[in-house]
VOGU-3710 file (C-alpha; in Angstrom, 3 decimals, decimal comma):
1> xxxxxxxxxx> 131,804/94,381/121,768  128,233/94,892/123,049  128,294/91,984/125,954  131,893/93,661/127,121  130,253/96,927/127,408  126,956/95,756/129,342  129,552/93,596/131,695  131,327/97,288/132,324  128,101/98,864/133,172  127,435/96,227/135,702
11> xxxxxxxxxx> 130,374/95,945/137,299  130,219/99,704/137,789  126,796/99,456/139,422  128,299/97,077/141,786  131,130/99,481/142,854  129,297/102,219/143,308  126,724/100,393/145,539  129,354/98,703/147,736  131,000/102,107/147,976  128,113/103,690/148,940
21> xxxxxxxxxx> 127,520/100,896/151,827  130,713/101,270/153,335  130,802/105,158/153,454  127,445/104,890/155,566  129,273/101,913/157,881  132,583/104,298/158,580  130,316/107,315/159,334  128,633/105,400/161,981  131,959/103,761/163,534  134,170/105,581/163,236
31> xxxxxxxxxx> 133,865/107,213/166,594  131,284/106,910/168,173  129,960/103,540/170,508  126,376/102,491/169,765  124,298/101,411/173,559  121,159/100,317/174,659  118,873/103,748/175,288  118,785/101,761/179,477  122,598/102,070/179,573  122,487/105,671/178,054
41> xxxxxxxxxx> 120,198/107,008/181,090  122,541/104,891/183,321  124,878/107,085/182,181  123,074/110,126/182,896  122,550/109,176/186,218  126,052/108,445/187,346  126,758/111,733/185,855  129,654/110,883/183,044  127,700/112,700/180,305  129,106/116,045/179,760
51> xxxxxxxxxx> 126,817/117,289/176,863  123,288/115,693/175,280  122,568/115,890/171,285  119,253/115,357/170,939  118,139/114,126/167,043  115,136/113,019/165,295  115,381/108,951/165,527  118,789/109,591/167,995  120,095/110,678/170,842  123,726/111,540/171,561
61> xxxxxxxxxx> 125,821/112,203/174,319  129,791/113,121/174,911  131,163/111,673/177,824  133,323/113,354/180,392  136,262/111,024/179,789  136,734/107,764/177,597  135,178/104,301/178,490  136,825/101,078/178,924  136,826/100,953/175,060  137,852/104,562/174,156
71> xxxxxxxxxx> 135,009/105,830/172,867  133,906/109,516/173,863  130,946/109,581/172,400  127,690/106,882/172,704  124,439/107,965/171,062  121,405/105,343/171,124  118,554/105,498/169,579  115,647/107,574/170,879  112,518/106,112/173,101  109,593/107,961/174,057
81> xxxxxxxxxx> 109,670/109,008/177,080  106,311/107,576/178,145  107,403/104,510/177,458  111,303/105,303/179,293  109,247/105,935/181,872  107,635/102,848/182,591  110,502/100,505/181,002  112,629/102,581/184,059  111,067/100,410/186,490  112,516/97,189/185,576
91> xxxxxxxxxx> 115,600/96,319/185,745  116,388/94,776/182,565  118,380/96,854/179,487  115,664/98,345/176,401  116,484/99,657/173,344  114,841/101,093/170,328  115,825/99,354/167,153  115,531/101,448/163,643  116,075/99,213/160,490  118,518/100,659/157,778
101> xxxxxxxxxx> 116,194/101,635/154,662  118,898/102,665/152,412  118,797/99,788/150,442  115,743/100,065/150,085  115,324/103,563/149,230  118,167/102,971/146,266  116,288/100,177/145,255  113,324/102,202/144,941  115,062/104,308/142,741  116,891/101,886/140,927
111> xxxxxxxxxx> 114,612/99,340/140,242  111,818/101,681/137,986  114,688/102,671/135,768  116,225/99,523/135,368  113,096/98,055/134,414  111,692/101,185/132,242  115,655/100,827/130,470  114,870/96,877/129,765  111,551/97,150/128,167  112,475/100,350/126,047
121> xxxxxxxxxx> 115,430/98,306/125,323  114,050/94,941/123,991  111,297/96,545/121,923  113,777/98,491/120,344  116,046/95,046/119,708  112,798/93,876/118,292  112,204/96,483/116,216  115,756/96,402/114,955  115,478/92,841/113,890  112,286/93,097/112,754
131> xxxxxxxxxx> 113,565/96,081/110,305  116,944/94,484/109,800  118,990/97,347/111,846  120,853/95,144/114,133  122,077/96,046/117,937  123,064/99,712/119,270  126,580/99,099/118,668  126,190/97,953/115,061  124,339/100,593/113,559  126,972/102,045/111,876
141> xxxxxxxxxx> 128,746/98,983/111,296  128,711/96,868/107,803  127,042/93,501/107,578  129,472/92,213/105,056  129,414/88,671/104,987  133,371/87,560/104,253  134,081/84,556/103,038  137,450/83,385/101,813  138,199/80,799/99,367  137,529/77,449/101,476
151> xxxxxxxxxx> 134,005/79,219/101,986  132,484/80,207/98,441  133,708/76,968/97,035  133,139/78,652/93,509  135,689/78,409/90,873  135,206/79,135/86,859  134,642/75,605/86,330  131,250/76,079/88,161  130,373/78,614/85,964  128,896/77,996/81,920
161> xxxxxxxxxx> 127,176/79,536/79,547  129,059/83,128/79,794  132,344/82,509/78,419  132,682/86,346/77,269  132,117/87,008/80,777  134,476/84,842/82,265  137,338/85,859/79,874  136,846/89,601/81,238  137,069/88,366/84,712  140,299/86,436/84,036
171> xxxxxxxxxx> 142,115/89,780/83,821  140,784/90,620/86,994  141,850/87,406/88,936  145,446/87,692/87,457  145,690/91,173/89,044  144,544/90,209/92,023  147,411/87,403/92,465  150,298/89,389/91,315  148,859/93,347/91,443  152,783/94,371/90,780
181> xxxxxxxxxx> 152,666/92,618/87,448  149,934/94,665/86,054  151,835/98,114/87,348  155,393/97,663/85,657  154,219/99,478/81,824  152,276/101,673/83,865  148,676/100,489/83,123  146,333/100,291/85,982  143,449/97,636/86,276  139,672/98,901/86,958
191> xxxxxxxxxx> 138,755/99,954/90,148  135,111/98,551/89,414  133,550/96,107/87,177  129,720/95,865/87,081  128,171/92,740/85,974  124,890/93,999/83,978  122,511/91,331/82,423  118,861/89,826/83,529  117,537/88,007/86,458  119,240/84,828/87,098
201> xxxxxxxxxx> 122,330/84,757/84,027  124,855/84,318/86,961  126,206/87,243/87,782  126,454/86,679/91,355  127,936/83,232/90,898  130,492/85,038/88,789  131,644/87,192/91,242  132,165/84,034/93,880  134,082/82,369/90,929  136,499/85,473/90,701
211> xxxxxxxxxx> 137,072/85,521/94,545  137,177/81,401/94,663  139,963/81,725/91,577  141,778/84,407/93,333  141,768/83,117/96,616  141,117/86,394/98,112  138,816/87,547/100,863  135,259/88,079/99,429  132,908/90,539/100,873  129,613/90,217/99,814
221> xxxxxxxxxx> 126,736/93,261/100,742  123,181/93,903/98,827  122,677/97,587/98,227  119,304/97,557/99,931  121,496/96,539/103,531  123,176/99,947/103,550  119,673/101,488/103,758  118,343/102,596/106,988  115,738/104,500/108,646  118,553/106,963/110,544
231> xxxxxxxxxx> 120,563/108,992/108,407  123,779/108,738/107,982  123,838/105,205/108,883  124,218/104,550/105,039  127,090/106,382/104,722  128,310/105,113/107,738  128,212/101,411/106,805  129,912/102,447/103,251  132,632/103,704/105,321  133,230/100,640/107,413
241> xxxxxxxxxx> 132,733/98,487/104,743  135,841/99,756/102,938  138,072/99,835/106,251  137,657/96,111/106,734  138,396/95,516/102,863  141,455/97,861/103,247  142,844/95,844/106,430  142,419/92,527/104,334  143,655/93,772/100,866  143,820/92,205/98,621
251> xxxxxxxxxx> 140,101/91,819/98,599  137,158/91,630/96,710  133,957/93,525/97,667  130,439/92,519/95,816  127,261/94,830/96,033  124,554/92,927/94,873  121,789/94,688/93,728  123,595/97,887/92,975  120,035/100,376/91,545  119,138/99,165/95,478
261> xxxxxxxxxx> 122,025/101,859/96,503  122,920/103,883/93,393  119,503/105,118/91,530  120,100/108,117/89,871  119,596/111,417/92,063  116,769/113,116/91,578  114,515/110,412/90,332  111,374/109,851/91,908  110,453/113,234/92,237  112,362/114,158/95,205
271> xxxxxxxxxx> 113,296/117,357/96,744  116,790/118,326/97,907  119,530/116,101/98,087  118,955/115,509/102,280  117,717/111,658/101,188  119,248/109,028/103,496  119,888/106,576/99,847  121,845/109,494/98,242  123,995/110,040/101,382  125,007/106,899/101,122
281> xxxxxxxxxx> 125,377/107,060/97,102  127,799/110,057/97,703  130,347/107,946/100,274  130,513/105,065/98,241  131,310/107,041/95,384  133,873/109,006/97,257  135,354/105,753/98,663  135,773/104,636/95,083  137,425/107,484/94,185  139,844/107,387/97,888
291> xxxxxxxxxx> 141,653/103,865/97,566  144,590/102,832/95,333  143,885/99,714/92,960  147,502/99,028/93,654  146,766/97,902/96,863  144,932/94,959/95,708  140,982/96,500/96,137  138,443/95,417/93,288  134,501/96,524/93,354  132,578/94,020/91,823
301> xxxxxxxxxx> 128,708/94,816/91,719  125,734/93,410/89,833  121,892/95,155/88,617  119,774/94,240/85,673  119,014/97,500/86,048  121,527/99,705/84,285  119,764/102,410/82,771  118,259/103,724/86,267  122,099/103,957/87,655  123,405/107,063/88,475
311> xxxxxxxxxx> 125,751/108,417/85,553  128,873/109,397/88,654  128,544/105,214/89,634  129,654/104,639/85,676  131,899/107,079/84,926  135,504/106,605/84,112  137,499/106,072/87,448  134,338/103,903/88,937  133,501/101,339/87,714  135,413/101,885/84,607
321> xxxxxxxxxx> 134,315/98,042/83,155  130,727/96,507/82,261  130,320/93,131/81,866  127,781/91,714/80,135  125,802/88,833/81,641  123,155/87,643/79,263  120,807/84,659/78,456  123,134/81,775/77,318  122,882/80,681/73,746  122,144/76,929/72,461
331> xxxxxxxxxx> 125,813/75,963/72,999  126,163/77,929/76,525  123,303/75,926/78,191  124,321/72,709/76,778  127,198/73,692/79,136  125,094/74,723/81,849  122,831/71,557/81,480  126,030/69,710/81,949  127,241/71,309/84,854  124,208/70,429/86,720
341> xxxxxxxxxx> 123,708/67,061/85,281  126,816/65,873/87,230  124,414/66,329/90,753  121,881/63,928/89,230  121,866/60,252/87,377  120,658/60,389/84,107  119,954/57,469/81,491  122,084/57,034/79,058  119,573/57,829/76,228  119,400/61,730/77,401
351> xxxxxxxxxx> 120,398/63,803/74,998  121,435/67,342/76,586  121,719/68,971/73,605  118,641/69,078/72,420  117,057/70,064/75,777  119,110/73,535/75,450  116,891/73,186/71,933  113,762/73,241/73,823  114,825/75,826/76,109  115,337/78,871/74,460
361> xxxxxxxxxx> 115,237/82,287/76,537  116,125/80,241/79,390  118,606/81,837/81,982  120,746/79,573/83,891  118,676/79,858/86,607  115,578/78,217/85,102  118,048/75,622/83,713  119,106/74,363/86,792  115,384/74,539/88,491  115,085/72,471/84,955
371> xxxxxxxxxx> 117,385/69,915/86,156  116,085/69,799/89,656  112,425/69,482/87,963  113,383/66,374/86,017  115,173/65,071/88,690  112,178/65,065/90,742  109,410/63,819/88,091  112,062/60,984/87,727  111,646/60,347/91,210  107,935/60,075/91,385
381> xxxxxxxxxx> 107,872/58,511/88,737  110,137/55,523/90,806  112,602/55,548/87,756  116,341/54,619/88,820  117,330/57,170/86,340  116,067/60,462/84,662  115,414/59,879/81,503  113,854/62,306/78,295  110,685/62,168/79,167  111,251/63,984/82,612
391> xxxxxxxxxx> 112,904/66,922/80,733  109,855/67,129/78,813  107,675/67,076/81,700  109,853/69,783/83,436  109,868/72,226/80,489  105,985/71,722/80,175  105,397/72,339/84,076  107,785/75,361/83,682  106,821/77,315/80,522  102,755/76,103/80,650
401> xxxxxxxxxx> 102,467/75,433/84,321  101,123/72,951/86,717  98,596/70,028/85,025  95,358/70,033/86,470  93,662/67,096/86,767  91,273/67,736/88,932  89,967/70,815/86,108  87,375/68,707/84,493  86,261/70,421/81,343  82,103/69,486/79,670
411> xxxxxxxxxx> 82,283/67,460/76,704  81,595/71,173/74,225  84,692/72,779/75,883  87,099/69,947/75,579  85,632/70,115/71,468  86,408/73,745/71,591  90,156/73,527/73,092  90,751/70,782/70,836  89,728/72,237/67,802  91,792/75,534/69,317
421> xxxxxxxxxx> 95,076/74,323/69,963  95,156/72,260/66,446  94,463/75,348/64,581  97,495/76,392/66,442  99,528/73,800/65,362  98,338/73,288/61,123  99,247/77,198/61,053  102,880/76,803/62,410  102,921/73,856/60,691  102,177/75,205/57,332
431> xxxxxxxxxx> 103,732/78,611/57,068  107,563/77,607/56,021  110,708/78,101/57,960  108,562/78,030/60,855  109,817/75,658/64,066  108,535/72,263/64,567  105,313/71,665/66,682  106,870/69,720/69,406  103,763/68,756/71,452  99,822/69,484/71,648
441> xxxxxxxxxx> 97,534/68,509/74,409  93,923/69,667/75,809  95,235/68,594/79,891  94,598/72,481/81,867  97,961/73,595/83,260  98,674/76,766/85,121  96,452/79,415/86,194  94,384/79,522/82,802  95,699/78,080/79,869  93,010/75,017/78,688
451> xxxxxxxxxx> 95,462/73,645/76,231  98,844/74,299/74,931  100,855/74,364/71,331  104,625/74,045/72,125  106,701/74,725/69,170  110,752/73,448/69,263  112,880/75,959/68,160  116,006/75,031/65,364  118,413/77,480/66,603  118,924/81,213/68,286
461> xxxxxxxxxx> 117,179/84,178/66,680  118,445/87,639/67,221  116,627/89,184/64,294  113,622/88,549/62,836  111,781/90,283/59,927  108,315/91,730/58,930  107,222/88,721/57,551  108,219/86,737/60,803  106,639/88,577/62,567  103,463/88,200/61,028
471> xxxxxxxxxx> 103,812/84,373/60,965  104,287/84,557/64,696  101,197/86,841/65,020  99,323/83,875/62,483  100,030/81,329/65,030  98,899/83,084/67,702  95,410/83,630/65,936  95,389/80,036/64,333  92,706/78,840/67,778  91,071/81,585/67,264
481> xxxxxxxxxx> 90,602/80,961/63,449  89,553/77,383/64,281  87,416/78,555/66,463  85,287/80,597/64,082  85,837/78,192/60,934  84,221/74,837/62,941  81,504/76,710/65,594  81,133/80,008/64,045  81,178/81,416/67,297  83,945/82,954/69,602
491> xxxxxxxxxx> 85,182/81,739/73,211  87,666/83,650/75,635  89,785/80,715/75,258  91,861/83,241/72,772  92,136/86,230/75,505  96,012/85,693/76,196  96,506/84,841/72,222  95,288/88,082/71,128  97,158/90,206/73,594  100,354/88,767/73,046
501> xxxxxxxxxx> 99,748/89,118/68,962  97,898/92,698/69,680  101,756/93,628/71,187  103,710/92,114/68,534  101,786/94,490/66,172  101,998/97,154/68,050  105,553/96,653/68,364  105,933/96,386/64,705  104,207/99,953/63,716  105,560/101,777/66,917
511> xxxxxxxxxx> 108,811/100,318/67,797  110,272/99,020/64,544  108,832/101,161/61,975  107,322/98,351/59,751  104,478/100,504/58,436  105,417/102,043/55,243  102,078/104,387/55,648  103,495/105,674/58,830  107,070/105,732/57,852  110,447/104,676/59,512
521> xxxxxxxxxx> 109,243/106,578/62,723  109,789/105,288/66,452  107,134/106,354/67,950  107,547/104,698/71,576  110,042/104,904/73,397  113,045/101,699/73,920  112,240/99,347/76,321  114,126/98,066/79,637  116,770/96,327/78,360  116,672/93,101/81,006
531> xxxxxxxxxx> 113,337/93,708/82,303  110,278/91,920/80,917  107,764/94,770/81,431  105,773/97,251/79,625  107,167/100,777/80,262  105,478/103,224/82,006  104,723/106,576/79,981  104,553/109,597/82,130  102,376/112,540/81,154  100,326/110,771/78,370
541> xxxxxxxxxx> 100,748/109,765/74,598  103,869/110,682/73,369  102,343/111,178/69,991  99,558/113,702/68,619  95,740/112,365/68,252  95,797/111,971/64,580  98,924/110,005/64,644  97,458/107,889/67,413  94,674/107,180/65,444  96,402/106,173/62,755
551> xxxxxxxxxx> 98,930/103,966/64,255  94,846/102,111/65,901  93,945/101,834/62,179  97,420/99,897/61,280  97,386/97,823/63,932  93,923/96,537/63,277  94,669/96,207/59,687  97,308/94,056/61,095  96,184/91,927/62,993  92,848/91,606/60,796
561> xxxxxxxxxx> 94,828/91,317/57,312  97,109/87,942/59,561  93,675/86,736/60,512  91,984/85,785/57,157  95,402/84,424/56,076  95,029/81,777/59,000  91,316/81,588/58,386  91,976/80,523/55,189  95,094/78,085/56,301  92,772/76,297/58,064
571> xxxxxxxxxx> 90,170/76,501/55,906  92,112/75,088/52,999  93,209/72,127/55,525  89,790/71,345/57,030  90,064/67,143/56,463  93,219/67,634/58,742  91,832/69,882/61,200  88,907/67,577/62,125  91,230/64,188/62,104  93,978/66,475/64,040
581> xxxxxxxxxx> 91,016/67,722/67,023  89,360/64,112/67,080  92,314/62,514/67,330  93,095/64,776/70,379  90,246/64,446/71,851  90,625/60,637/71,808  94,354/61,113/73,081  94,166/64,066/75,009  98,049/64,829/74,473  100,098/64,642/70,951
591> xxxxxxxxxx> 103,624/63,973/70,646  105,758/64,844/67,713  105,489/61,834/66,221  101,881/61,514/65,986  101,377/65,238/64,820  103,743/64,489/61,684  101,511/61,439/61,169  98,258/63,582/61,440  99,328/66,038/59,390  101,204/64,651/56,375
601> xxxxxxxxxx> 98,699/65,411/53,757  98,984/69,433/54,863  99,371/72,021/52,248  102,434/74,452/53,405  101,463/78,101/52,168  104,943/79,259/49,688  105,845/81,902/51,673  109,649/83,042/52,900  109,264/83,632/56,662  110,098/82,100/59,879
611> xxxxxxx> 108,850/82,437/63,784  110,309/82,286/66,961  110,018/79,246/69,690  106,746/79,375/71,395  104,219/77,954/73,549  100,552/79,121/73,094  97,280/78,552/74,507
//
């Protein structure tokens, strides 16, 4: 549409200057007969002139009767008459020539503005790219990309893990292949369905899968690409977006991203409703609430960020279905493991199964970067196959980081780290119902971490109980313990240890009332439901100062009280702790097999209590 139009202009400018040309040519020819200025005084001297116009750069005369070509009128152009004068005396014709300069007075004209037009118009083209606005014509348009079946090559065999999910979503593709069905008892199906669940569970995937199954055009936006700098460009681009679903019905359309486009109004502290996001929030709400389901029109969208969505989006009417999207169990990324295991070669000895053991809180994202991880230490490692080992390495690189070889630690901190992460490991080894050690070694990954515990959980916890709890927040502050028990000293080795045990307590008198002192009383508020981050309290405590003080006092008592029961772990199991460190020390890196060896003299503490999978440092 844009190179049609800029072929129009220029084919106008043409026109126009061809027009002009030839009105200047018939003005001049029309009538009159253009001669030397010699032959025009030769005509003043035989006396045929009957009347002289004089001009500025001309001179024209009407003749008493035609001339041999019919003309009654001859101007020439002027000569000064010094110069007639002497040019008289010869007899040989003279004329004065003036060159045309209309051209070149158009050009003149033209040219600057043309040029000023160009470079206004390609900064602005970069601009527009650079900002993601696209071309003059296309402002308003939507940047939908559409893909039909052949194109997302999804189906629900390509998706695992979220069989919940997927049986929602069934309804939805058997509407969408016979919509009449669905109308004969008079029910009508959704008009939206919003996937909700964390980062990287699938939930655009799932939405491919749905169009892939239906076979159905697929139009697939992120909220943020409706948001512009101009206003009403938002609304604009809703607007379009819809029209091209509605002239392909039935279709899907997928907004990725939705909190991009529909935060709740209001929020942020803004004033008036004049803000270019809620514009746009209002058409796509009334767009939802202008098309007929009949004709074949679902609204899928996706956010991990439901509770910031405004409450008109989720109303009945809108999108009248949530889906949830979560982290896979054990038994859903076994399935996911297997799906991507197909694009790779694996030994025969792999057991897939208990990888999705080692990878609890995984999404199905990090279990196919998983795959690709192994697949790739397999590689290096010139195997013809991957093989356990390269699972192993991938889940270590993933949850404790990069290994750094080139980190060499002095003889008095590799003691330390060693003596640190085997406290680690006799603590979760000895408080009951815990999960197995799975590895220990002293090699630096990551950013930070000097050493690394990593515990292999049994199965899935949802729940877990005081007591749990505290045995979590014991293994946490087992290197610590060590620490203090063998050197009597303390290192910042333990910095990340205590912060993530100082928020499990903190968690347990605040959150989960597990403080008898301070009763059964929440006293922060929930937390984002698929977002890993601390919340953000606005306007200070949300508690007085004597209450604050007191829940300071329980959670040192806490996290004190879990200490000396560690301490004392250890302390109880000191052979074990010095054959455990020298025997890391020697090895640098423990498997299970070895630690069971190491530590089959241990005295378990008689306890009912369990903790949750875990690496620490």
């Amino acid at each position: 549409m844009e190179q049609k139009t800029q072929w129009n202009i220029t084919y106008w400018l043409l026109a126009l200057i061809l027009l002009l040309m030839l009105q200047d040519w018939w003005q001049t020819s029309r009538s009159v007969e253009p001669v030397p200025y010699s032959e025009f005084e030769r005509a003043l001297a035989e006396g045929r002139v009957e009347e002289v116009v004089v001009g500025d750069k001309t001179i024209t005369g009407k003749l008493k009767y035609p001339d041999s070509k019919g003309k009654r009128v001859i101007v020439a152009t002027r000569v000064e008459p010094d110069l007639a004068a002497r040019l008289s005396q010869y007899d040989v014709p003279y004329a004065r020539v003036i060159e045309s300069t209309f051209l070149r007075d158009l050009l003149s004209w033209v040219l600057p503005a043309v040029a000023f037009f160009a470079v206004w118009f390609f900064l602005f083209r970069k601009f527009a790219e650079r900002h993601g606005m696209g071309g003059f014509m296309t402002i308003g348009k939507s940047r939908a990309k559409v893909y039909v079946e052949k194109n997302t090559g999804v189906t629900f065999k390509d998706v695992a893990g979220v069989d919940e999910a997927k049986a929602e979503l069934t309804e939805i593709v058997a509407f969408l292949k016979s919509p009449q069905e669905y109308g004969r008892l008079g029910a009508r199906i959704p008009k939206g369905v919003l996937l909700v669940g964390p980062p990287g569970t699938g939930k655009t995937l799932l939405a491919k899968a749905v169009a892939g199954e239906a076979g159905v055009p697929f139009f697939s936006i992120s909220g943020s690409e409706f948001v512009e700098m101009f206003v009403g460009v938002g609304a604009a681009r809703v607007r379009d977006l819809f029209e091209q679903a509605r002239e392909r019905a039935p279709a899907i359309i997928f907004i990725d991203e939705l909190d991009a486009l529909g935060r709740a109004r209001g929020a942020g502290g803004l004033v008036g409703g004049h803000d270019e996001r809620e514009q746009t929030l209002n058409q796509l709400l009334t767009e939802m609430d202008g098309f007929d389901t009949s004709a074949g029109l679902i609204i899928l969208a996706a956010t991990n960020r439901p509770e910031i969505l405004d409450p008109a989006l989720l109303r009945a009417g809108r999108f009248d279905r949530q889906v949830l999207v979560d982290r896979p169990d054990k038994k859903g990324r076994a399935d996911i493991l297997r799906v991507h295991a197909h694009k790779v070669k694996l030994a025969p000895e792999v057991d897939l199964e208990q990888v999705a053991a080692l990878t609890t809180g995984f999404s199905g994202a990090d279990l196919a970067n998983l795959v690709n991880e192994a697949a790739l230490a397999a590689t290096r490692r010139g195997a013809q196959a991957v093989e356990m080992q390269d699972f192993t390495a991938a889940i270590e690189r993933i949850v404790a980081g990069l290994e750094k070889k080139n980190r060499v630690l002095n003889p008095q901190e590799r003691e330390t780290v060693a003596y640190h992460e085997m406290g680690h490991a006799l603590v979760a080894l000895a408080l009951p119902g815990t999960d197995p050690v799975h590895k220990i070694s002293i090699i630096p990954r990551g950013i930070g971490a000097l050493g690394y515990t990593i515990q292999r959980p049994t199965e899935d916890r949802y729940l877990m109980t005081a007591d749990e709890l505290e045995n979590k927040i014991a293994v946490l502050l087992g290197g610590r313990a060590a620490e203090k028990l063998v050197f009597g000293k303390l290192s910042t080795g333990a910095a990340d240890d205590l912060a993530r045990a100082t928020d499990i307590a903190r968690d347990m008198i605040t959150r989960f009332g597990m403080d008898e002192d301070l009763g059964y009383i929440a006293y922060e508020a929930q937390r984002p439901r698929f977002l890993d981050v601390q919340e953000q309290t606005i306007g200070g405590c949300r508690v007085s100062e004597s209450t604050q003080a007191a829940i300071d006092r329980a959670i040192r008592g806490l996290i004190m009280r879990v200490f000396d029961r560690a301490y004392r772990i250890l302390e109880d199991n000191r052979a074990i702790l010095e054959r455990g460190a020298q025997e890391l020390l020697a090895r640098e890196t423990l498997d299970e097999a070895a630690i069971r060896e190491i530590t089959r003299d241990l005295r378990p503490v008689q306890n009912s209590s369990a903790g949750e999978p875990a690496a620490v440092g």
